[in-house]
C-alpha positions as CSV (number, residue, x, y, z in Angstrom):
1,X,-10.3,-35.5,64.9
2,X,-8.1,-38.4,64.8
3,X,-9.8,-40.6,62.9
4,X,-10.7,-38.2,60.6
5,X,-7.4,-37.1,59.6
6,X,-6.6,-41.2,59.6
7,X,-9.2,-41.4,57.4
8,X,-8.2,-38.5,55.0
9,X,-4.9,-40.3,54.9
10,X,-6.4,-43.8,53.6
11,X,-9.0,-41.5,50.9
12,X,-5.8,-40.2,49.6
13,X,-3.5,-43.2,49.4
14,X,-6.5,-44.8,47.6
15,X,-6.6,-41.9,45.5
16,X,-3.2,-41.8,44.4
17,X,-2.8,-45.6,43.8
18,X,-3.4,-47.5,40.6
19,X,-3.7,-46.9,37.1
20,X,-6.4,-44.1,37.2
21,X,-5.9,-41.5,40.1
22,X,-8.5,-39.6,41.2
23,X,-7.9,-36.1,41.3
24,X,-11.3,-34.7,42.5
25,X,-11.1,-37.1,45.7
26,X,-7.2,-35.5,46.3
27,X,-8.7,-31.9,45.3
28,X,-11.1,-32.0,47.7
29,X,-9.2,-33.5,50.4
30,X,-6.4,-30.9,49.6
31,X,-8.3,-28.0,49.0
32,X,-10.6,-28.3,52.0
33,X,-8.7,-28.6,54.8
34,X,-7.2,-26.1,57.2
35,X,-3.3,-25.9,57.2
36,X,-2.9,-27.6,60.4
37,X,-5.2,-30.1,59.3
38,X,-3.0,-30.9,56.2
39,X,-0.2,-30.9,58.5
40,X,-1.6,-33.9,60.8
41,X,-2.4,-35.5,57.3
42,X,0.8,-35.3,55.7
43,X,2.3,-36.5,58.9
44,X,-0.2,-39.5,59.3
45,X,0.6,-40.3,55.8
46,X,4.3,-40.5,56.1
47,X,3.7,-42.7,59.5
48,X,1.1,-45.1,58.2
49,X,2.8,-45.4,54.1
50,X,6.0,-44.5,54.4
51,X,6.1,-42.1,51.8
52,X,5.3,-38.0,51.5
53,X,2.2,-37.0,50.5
54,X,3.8,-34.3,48.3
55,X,5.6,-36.4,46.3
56,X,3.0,-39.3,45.7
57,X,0.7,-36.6,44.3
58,X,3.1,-34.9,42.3
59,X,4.1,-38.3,41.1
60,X,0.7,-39.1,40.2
61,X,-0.6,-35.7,39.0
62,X,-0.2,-33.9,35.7
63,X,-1.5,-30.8,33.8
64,X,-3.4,-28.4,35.9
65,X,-3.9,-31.3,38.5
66,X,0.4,-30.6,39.0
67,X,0.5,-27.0,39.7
């Protein structure tokens, strides 16, 4: 499960990064993962980026991708 979560973290960082973000990689991550996975995510995130997940994708996101 650790690697996996690791894993979800990178997709999403690489995701969020550059000039074009992709939203259906972050959707799916985001949208198919159990709350306490997206708990272990958010905090691997924070640990390996040092940011929030939260607010990198609501920094990146807009429209319907936002709400």
């Amino acid at each position: 499960m650790p690697e996996a979560v690791e894993r979800d973290a990178s997709i999403l960082k690489q995701a969020l990064r550059g000039a074009v973000t992709d939203h259906k990689a972050v959707a799916e991550i985001i949208c198919t993962r159990s709350g306490s996975q997206l708990r272990q995510i958010k905090q691997v995130y924070l640990n390996t980026f040092g940011a929030r997940l939260e607010q990198d994708v609501e920094s990146e996101a807009s429209g319907n991708h936002k709400r």
